[in-house]
C-alpha positions as CSV (number, residue, x, y, z in Angstrom):
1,X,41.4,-58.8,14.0
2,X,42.5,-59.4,17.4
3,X,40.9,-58.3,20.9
4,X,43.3,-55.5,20.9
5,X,42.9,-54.0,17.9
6,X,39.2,-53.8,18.8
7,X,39.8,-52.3,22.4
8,X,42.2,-49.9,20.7
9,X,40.7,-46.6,21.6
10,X,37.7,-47.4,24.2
11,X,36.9,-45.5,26.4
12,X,37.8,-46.1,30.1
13,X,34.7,-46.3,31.6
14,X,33.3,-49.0,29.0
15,X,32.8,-52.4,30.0
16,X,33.0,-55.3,27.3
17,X,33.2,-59.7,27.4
18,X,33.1,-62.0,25.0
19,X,33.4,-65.9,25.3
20,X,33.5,-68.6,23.1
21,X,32.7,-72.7,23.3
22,X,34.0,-75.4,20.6
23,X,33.2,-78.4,21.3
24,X,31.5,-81.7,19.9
25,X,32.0,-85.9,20.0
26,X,34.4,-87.0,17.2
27,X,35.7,-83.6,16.9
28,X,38.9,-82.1,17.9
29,X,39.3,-81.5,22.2
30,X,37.1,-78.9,23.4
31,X,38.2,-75.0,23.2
32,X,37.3,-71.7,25.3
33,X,38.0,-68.5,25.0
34,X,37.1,-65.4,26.7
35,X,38.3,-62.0,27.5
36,X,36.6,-58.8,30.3
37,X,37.4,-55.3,30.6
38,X,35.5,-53.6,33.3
39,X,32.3,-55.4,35.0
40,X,32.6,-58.7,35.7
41,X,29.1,-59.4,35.6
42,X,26.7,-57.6,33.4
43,X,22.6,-57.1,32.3
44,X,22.2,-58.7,28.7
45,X,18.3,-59.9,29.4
46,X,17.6,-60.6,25.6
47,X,20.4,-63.2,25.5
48,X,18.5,-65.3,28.1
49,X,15.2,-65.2,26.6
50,X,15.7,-68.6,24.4
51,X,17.5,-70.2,27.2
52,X,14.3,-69.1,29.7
53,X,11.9,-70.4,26.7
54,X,13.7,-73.5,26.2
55,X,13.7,-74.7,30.2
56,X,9.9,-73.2,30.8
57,X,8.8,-76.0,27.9
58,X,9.1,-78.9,30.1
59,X,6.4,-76.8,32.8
60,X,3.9,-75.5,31.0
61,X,1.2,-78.2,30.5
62,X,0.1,-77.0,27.2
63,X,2.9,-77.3,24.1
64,X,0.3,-74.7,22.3
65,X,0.4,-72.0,24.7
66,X,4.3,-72.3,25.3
67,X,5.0,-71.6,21.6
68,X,2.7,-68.9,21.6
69,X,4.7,-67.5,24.2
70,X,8.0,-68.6,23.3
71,X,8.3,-67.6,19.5
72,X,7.7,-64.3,19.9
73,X,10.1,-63.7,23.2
74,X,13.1,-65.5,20.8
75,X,12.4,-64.2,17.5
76,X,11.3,-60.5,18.2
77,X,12.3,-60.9,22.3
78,X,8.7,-59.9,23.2
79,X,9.3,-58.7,26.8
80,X,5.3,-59.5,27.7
81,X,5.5,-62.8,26.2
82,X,8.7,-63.5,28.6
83,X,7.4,-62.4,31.6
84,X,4.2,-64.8,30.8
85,X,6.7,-67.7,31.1
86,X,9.1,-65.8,33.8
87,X,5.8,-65.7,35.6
88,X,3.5,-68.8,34.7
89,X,6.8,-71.4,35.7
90,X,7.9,-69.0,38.5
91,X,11.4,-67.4,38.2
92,X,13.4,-69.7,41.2
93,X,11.3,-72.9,39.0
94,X,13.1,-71.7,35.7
95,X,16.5,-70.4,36.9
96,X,17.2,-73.9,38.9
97,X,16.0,-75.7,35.9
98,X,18.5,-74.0,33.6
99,X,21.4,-74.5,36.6
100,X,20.2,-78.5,36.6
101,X,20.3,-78.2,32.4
102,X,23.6,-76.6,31.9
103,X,25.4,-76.1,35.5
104,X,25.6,-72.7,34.9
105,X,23.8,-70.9,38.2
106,X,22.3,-67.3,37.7
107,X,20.1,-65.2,40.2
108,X,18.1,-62.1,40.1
109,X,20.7,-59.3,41.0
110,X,18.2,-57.2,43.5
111,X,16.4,-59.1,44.9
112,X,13.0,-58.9,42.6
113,X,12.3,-62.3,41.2
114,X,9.3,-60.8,38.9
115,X,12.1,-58.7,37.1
116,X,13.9,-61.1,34.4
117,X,16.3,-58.1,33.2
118,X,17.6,-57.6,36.7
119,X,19.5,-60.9,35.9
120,X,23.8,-60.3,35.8
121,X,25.9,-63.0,34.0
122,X,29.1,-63.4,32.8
123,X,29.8,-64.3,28.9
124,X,30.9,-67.3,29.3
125,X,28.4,-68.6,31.5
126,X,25.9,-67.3,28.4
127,X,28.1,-69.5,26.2
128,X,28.2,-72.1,28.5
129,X,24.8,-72.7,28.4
130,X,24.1,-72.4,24.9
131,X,26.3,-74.7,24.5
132,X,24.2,-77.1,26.1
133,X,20.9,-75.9,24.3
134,X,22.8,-76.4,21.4
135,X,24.1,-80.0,21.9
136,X,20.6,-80.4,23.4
137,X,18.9,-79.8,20.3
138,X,21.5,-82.1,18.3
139,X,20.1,-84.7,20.1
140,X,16.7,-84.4,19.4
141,X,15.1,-82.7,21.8
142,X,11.8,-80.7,20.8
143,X,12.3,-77.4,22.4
144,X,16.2,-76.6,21.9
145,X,14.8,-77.7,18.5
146,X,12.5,-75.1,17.8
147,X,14.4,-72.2,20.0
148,X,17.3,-72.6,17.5
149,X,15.0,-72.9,14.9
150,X,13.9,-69.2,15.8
151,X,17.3,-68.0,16.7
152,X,17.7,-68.5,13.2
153,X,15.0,-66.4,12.1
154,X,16.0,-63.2,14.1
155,X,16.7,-60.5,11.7
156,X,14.6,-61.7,9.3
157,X,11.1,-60.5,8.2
158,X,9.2,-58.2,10.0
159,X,12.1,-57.7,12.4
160,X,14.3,-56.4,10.4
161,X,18.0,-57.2,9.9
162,X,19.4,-54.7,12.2
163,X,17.5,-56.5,14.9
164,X,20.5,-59.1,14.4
165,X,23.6,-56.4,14.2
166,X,25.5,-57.9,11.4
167,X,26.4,-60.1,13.6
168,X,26.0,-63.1,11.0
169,X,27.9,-61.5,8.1
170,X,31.1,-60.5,11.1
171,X,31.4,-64.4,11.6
172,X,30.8,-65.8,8.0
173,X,28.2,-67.7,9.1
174,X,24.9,-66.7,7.2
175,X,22.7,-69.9,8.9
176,X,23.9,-69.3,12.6
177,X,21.2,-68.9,15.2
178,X,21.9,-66.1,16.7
179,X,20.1,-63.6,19.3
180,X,20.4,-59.8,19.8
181,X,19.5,-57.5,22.5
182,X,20.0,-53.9,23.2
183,X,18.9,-51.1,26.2
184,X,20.0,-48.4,28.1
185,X,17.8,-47.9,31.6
186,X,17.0,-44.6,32.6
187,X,19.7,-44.9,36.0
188,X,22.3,-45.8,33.7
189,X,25.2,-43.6,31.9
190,X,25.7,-46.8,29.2
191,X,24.4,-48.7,26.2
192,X,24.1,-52.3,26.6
193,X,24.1,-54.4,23.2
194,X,24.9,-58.0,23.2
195,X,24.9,-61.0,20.8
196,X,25.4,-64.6,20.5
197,X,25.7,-66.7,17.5
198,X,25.8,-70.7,17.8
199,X,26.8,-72.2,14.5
200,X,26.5,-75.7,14.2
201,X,30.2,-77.8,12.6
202,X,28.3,-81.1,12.0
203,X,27.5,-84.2,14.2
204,X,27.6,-83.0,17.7
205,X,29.8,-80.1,17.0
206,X,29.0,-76.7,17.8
207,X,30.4,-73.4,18.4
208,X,29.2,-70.3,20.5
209,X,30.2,-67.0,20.8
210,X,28.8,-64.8,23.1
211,X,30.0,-60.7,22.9
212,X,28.4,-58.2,25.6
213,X,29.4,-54.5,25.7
214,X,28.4,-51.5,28.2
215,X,29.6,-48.4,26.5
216,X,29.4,-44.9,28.1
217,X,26.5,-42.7,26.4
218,X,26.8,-39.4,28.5
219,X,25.5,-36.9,26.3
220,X,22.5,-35.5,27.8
221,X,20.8,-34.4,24.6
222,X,22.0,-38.1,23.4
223,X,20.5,-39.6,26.7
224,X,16.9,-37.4,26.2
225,X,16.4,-38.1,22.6
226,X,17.2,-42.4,23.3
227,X,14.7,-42.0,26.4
228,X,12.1,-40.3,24.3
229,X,12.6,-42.8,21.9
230,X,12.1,-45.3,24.0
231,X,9.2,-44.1,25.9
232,X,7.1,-43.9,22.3
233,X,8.1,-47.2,21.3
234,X,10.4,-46.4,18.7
235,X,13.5,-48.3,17.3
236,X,16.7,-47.4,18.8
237,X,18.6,-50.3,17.1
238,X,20.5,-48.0,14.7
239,X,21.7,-45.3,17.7
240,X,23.3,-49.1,19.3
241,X,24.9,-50.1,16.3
242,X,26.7,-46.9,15.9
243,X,27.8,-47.0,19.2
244,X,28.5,-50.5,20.0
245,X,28.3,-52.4,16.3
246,X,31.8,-52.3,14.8
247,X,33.2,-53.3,18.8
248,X,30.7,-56.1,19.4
249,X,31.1,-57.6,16.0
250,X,34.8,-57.6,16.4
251,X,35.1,-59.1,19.9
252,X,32.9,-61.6,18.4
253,X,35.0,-62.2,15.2
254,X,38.3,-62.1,16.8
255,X,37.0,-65.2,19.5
256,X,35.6,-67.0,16.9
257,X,39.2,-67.0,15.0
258,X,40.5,-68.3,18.6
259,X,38.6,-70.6,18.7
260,X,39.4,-72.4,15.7
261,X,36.0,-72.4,14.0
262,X,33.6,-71.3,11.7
263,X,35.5,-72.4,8.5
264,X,32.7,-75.4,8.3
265,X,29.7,-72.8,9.5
């Protein structure tokens, strides 16, 4: 399916990216791909979580306590176990190590450095850098190692496979590491749900694709039920797959085809 099939019919007012990386030694020259309608910078927290976890390693003096921490803010994206790490390395500490890891420079959008979500990126600054987790990890270090290692465990278990979106299945790539995330804030008229999937092609090789979408949710009964939802800690996952799941999976396919990849996945 291509990108316009899958914006065939969204509403104005939406605002969707997706990006994609292919690159590896030995393999064929590196490929990107992306594609915005609407906002060019967007909220997708959850996606930075194993890229937060994997710089705050190096700067926590104790390799227990940062996998206590860590695991649960990849595999079920504990928001209280991030903001131990956001808090114990210091935001600026972790945001200029990931910059000095992967080039890619991010900042928090209002001004609050305690608030990780307040964070705005661009896909293919997401798949940028997990492109260098990724090759990272390939060559042996510990904690890409073990934050791909969870990425591949999201949806599983306890979690739950809807915690992953299908996401696996939509690329053909049932061992990918991938990582979810999903919210709608009180102040805003949208559902965010975002994704990315790095699936490893052998060697060095790896591919990343990275889909965000902000779709309009302007129903006010809609909007009081989610919020209510919310508020008593319940799972909202299914209310974002109906309204993003078939568009976010498809932006995600339809790069992946562009990119040449996931044949080998």
């Amino acid at each position: 399916m291509a990108f316009n099939e899958v914006l065939k019919g969204l509403d104005e007012a939406a605002s969707v990216q997706v990006a994609g990386v292919r690159r590896g030694y030995a393999g064929p020259p590196a490929r990107t791909v992306s594609m915005r309608a609407g906002m060019t910078r967007l909220r997708c927290a959850s996606l930075l979580k194993p890229l937060y976890a994997w710089v705050s390693a190096a700067r926590v003096g104790d390799a227990g306590r940062w996998r206590r921490h860590a695991e649960p803010a990849v595999v079920v994206s504990s928001n209280t176990d991030t903001l131990s790490l956001w808090h114990a390395v210091g935001p600026g500490v972790i945001l200029r190590d990931l910059r000095d890891r992967t080039g890619v420079s991010w900042s928090p959008a209002n001004g609050d450095p305690s608030r990780f979500g307040s964070v705005e990126v661009a896909a293919d600054e997401v798949a940028a850098a997990y492109a260098e987790l990724a090759q990272a990890a390939l060559a042996g270090d510990p904690a890409a190692e073990a934050v791909l290692g969870w990425m591949r465990q999201v949806g599983h278990g306890q979690a739950g496979e809807e915690q992953a979106f299908g996401v696996r299945e939509a690329l053909g790539a049932p061992g990918a590491a991938v990582k979810c995330g999903w919210y709608g804030a009180a102040d805003e008229t949208c559902l965010r749900t975002h994704a990315v999937a790095v699936l490893a092609e052998g060697g060095t090789r790896v591919a990343v694709v990275v889909g965000m979408t902000a779709l309009p949710y302007t129903g006010e009964r809609e909007r009081a039920s989610y919020r209510d939802s919310v508020n008593r800690g319940l799972p909202v996952e299914q209310e974002h797959e109906r309204t993003a799941g078939p568009v976010l999976r498809g932006l995600m396919a339809a790069a992946l085809a562009e990119l040449g990849a996931g044949e080998t996945a």
